[in-house]
C-alpha positions, 0 to 999 in steps of 0.5 A: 434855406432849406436845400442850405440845411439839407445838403449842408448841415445835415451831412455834417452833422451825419459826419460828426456823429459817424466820427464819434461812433467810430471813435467808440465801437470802431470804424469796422463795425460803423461801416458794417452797420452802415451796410447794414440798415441799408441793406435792411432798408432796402428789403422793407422798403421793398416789402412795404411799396408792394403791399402799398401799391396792392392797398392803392390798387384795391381802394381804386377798383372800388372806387375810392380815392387812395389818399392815405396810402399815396402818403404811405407811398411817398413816405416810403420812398423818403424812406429808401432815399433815407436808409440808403444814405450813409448816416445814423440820423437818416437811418433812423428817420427812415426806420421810422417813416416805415412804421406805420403807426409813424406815418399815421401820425404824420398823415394826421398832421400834415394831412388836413393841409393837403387837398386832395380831388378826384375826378372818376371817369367812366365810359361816358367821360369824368363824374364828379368826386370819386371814381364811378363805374357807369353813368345813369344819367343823360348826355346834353349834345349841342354847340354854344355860340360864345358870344350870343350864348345862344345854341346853334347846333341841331339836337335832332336827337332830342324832342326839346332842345337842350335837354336837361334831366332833372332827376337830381338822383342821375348825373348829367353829362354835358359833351362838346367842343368849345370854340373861341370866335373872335 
């Protein structure tokens, strides 16, 4: 049902509206219009995915996660889809999705439906909820037998076997392969 209404009703409904402005102002001026908000779409939509792609740049190397601005992202890209297509209605709802007042208000109602995670990496491997950029705590080495649970790897590295700090300040890394013995 919602491709029906996308593809559809919303070009005839598009079509209907651009017969009767042309009916009123004339198709001279509809058409220059239409070229137009196209042409400005374009240009702001370029403006904007910059100064977007930058924010997320910024919010990555300081290791946040960027969800508001991917949301900018994808509704500036709805946007250009939008003022791309021939029509008053979507050229209006795409104006409107690059205000950025617009997709706050947007973001503040669909935003508390999307979850979004974040596994930072760093030289060790993945640290869990954000991006960090160095690991403080130790690396657990060993091989686990599926069935038995029990280690059977050497850990000649370490002087207890299975070496966990528990220094909850300092994330533990835990590297290994995981075999399927049947």
């Amino acid at each position: 049902m919602p491709l029906f209404f996308i593809f559809i009703i919303i070009p005839l409904i598009e079509l209907m509206i651009l017969l009767e402005v042309g009916s009123i102002i004339g198709s001279g001026w509809t058409f220059i219009i239409i070229i137009a908000t196209a042409i400005l779409g374009t240009r702001l939509v370029k403006q904007q995915g910059v100064q977007t792609w930058t924010k997320i740049q910024q919010e990555l190397a300081t290791g946040s996660l960027p969800a508001q601005a991917m949301f900018d992202g994808i509704c500036i890209l709805i946007s250009g889809v939008l003022l791309i297509t021939p029509g008053f209605m979507t050229d209006i709802f795409g104006l409107l999705l690059l205000t950025p007042p617009f997709r706050k208000a947007v973001y503040l109602q669909v935003g508390h439906r999307v979850q979004v995670r974040g596994a930072g990496f760093n030289a060790s491997g993945f640290g869990q909820g954000g991006f960090s950029k160095q690991s403080t705590g130790r690396t657990f080495e060993n091989e686990m037998d599926q069935n038995t649970h029990q280690d059977t790897g050497d850990s000649s590295s370490n002087s207890q076997q299975g070496y966990i700090d528990e220094n909850p300040q300092q994330p533990t890394t835990i590297d290994g392969e995981y075999k399927r013995k049947e």
